[in-house]
C-alpha positions as CSV (number, residue, x, y, z in Angstrom):
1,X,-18.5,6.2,3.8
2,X,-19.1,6.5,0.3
3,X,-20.1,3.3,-1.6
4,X,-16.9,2.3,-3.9
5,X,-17.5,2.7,-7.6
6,X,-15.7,-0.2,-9.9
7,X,-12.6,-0.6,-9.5
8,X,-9.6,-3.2,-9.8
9,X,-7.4,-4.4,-7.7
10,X,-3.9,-5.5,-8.8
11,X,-1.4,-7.1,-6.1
12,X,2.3,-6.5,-7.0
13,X,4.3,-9.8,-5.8
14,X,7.7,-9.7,-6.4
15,X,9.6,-13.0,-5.5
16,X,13.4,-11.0,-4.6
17,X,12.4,-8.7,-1.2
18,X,15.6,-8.2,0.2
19,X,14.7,-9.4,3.5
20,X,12.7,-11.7,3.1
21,X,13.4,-13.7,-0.1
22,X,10.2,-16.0,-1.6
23,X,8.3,-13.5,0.6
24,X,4.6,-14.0,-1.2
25,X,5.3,-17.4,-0.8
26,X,6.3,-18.0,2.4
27,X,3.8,-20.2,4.2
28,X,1.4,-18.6,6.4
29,X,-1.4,-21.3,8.2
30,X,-0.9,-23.6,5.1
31,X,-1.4,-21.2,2.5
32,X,0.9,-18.8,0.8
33,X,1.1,-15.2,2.1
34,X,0.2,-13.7,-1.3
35,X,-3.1,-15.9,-1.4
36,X,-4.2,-14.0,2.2
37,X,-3.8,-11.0,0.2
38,X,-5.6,-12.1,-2.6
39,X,-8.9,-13.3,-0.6
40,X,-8.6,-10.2,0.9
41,X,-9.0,-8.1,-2.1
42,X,-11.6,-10.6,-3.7
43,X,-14.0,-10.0,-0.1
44,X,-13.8,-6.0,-0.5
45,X,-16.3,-6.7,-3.5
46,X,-13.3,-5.6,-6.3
47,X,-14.7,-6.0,-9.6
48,X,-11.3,-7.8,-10.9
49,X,-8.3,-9.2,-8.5
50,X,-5.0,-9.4,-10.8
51,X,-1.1,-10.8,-9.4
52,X,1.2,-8.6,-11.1
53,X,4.6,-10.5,-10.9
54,X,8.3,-11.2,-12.5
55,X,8.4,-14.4,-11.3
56,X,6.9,-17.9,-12.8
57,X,7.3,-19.6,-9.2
58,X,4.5,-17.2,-8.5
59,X,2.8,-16.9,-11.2
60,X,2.9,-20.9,-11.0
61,X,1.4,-20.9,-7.1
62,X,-1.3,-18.0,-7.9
63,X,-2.8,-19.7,-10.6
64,X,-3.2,-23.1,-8.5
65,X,-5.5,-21.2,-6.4
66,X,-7.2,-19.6,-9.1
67,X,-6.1,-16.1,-8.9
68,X,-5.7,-13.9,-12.6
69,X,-1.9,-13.3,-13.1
70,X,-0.5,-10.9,-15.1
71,X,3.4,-11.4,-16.0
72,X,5.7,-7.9,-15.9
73,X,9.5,-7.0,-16.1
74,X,11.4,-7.7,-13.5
75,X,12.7,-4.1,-14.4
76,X,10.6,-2.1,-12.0
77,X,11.6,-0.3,-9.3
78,X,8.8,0.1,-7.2
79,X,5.2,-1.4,-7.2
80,X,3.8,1.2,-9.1
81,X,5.6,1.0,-11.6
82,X,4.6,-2.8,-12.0
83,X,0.6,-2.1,-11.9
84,X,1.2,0.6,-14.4
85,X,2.8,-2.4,-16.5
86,X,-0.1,-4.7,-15.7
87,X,-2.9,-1.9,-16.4
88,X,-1.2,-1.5,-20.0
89,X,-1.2,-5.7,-20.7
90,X,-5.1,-5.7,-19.3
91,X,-6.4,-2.9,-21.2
92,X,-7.3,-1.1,-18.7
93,X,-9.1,2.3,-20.2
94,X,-7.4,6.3,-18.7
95,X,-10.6,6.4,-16.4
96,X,-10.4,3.5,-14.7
97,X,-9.6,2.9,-11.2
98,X,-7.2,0.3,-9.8
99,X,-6.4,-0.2,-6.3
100,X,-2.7,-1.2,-5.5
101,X,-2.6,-3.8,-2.1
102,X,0.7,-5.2,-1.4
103,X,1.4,-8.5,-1.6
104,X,2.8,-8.3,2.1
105,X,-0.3,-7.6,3.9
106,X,-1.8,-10.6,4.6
107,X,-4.5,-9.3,7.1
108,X,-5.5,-5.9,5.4
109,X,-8.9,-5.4,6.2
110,X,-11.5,-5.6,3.0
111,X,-13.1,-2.4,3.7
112,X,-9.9,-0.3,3.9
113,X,-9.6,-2.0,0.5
114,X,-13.4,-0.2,-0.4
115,X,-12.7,2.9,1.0
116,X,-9.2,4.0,-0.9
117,X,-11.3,3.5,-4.1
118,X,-14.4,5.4,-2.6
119,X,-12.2,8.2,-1.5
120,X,-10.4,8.7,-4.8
121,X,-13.9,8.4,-6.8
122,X,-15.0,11.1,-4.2
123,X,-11.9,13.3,-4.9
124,X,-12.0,13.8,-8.5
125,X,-9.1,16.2,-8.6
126,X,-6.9,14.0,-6.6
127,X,-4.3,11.9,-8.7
128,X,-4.1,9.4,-6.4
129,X,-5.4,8.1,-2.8
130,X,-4.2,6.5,0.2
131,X,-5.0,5.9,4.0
132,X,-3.6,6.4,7.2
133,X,-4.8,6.0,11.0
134,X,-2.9,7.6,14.5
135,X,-0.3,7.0,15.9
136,X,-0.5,6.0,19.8
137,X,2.7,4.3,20.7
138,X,6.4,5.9,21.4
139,X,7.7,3.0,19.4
140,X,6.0,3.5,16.0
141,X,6.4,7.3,16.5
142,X,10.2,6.9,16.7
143,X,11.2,3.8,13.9
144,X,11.8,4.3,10.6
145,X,9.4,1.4,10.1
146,X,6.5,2.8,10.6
147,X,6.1,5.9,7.3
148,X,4.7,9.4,8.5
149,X,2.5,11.5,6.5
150,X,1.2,15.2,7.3
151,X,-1.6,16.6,5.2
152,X,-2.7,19.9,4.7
153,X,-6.6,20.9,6.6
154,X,-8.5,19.4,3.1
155,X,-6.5,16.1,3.7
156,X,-3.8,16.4,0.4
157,X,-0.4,14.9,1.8
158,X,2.4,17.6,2.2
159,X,4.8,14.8,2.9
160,X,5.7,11.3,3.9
161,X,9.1,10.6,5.5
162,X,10.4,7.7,8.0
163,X,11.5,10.5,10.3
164,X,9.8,11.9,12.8
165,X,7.4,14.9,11.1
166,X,6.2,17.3,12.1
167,X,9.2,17.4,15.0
168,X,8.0,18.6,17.8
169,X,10.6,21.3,19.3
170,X,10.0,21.0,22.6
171,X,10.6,17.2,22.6
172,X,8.7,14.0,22.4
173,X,5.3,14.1,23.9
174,X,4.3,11.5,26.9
175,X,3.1,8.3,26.1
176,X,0.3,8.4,28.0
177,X,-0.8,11.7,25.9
178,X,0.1,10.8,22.9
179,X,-3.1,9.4,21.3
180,X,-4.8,13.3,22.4
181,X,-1.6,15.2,20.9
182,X,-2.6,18.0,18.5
183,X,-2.2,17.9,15.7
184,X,-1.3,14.3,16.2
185,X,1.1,12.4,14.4
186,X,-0.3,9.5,11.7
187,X,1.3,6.3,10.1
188,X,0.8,5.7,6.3
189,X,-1.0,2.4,5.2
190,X,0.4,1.3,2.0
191,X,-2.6,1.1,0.0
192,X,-3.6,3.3,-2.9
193,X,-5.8,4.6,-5.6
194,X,-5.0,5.4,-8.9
195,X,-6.7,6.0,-12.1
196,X,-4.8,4.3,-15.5
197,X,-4.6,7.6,-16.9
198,X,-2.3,9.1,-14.1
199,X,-0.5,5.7,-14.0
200,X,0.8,6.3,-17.7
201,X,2.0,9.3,-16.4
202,X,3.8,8.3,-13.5
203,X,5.9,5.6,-15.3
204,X,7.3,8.1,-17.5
205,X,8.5,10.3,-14.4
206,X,12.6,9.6,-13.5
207,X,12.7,8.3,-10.1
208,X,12.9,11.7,-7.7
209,X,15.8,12.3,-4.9
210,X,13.3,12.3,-2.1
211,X,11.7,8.9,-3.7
212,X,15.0,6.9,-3.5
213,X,16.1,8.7,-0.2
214,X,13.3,7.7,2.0
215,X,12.8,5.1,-0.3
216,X,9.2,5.6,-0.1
217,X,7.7,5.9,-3.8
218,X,4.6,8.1,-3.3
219,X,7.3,11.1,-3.4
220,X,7.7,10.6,-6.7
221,X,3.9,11.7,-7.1
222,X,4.8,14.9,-5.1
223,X,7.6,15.4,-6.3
224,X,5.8,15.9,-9.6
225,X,3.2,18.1,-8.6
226,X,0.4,15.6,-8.2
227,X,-1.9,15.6,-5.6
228,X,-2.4,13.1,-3.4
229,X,-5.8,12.4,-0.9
230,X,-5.2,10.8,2.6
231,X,-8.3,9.7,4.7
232,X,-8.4,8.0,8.0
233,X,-8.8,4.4,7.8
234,X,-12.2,3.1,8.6
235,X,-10.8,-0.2,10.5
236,X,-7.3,-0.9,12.3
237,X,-4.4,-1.7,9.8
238,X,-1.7,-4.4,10.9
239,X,1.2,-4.2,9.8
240,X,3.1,-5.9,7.0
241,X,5.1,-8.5,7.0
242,X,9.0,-7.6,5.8
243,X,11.3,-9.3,8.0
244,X,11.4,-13.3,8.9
245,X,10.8,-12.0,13.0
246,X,7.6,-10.0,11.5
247,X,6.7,-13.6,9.7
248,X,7.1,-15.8,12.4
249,X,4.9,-12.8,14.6
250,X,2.3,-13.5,12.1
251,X,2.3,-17.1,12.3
252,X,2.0,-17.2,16.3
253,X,-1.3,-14.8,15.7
254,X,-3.1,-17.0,12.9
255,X,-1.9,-20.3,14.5
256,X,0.0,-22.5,11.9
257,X,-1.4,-25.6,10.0
């Protein structure tokens, strides 16, 4: 894998998830979820770690830990939109590049964080870079949970969806064969690469149909024409935590304090 140039990474934490109020700072083995998260990002060797937030309960627990906070509107309607914010009040230049890790994914793996940025710096006519790994279970291939992409053969996403795509006519494969299914199907890992410049863009684009449909905003990048590099991730990606079940999951694997 390429070696990642500079980059920054800025955490969107937004106190009001709908299913899980207080989310990034809901206890997990005696520290707050969005601290995890912030390690995290510190260990993949990011030259600058920023909390973008709306809320001063937040911004109040980051900074106890020593973490960089950046206040934004409580306005925005999707992560991305926040970071853009927070790029703007840092001072970031067009050419930078900033790595977005939700503030839900307390055990993302540092390198995965490393290899977005690697992969967009390696991609210089992508607008924007992401990861994604196999599916090998019935269960994610069939919940609305779990966000599908399908890429076209130099690895640009042609879509993300909760449904199942592509849809195979002939019916669902066996689970036993799934993980050797061709083409395969992948899950998307909500991690991504930007550079400022297409961020200032991107804010200044209406929310599209697909977007608030799947509710899934990377549509609004292809909706618009941009262009959008997926690579396999490098390590296993757990998944994030947006429900109090998924939260008390987590605890039972970390052990609590």
């Amino acid at each position: 894998m390429t070696a990642a140039p500079d980059y920054t990474v800025i955490i969107p934490a937004r106190y009001g998830a709908s299913r899980l109020p207080g989310k990034p700072l809901a206890d997990l083995a005696g520290k707050p979820i969005v601290q995890w998260v912030h390690e995290r990002a510190l260990a993949s060797g990011a030259a600058r770690v920023v909390i973008a937030t709306d809320d001063a309960r937040i911004e109040t627990a980051a900074r106890a830990f020593g973490a960089e906070v950046v206040m934004t509107s409580p306005e925005h309607r999707s992560g991305t939109d926040r970071i853009a914010e927070a790029a703007r009040r840092l001072g970031l230049p067009d050419e930078a590049l900033v790595v977005n890790v939700q503030g839900d994914e307390p055990l993302l793996p540092p390198p995965l964080i490393r290899q977005v940025a690697a992969d967009l710096a390696a991609h210089p006519a992508a607008d924007m870079a992401t990861l994604s790994q196999r599916i090998v279970t019935l269960s994610d291939l069939a919940s609305p949970h779990v966000v599908k992409v399908v890429c076209d053969r130099d690895g640009y996403a042609l879509y993300f969806s909760r449904s199942l795509v592509p849809h195979p006519r002939d019916g669902m494969p066996e689970a036993e064969h799934l993980a050797d299914a061709k083409p395969g199907w992948q899950r998307h890992i909500g991690i991504y690469a930007y550079r400022v410049g297409f961020l200032r863009a991107f804010v200044h684009w209406p929310p599209a149909g697909i977007e608030t449909t799947e509710m899934l905003e990377q549509l609004r990048a292809l909706w618009n024409g941009a262009t959008v590099h997926v690579a396999e991730a490098c390590a296993p990606a757990p998944v994030g935590v947006d429900t109090p079940e998924d939260l008390e999951r987590l605890r039972e694997a970390v052990g609590r304090p």
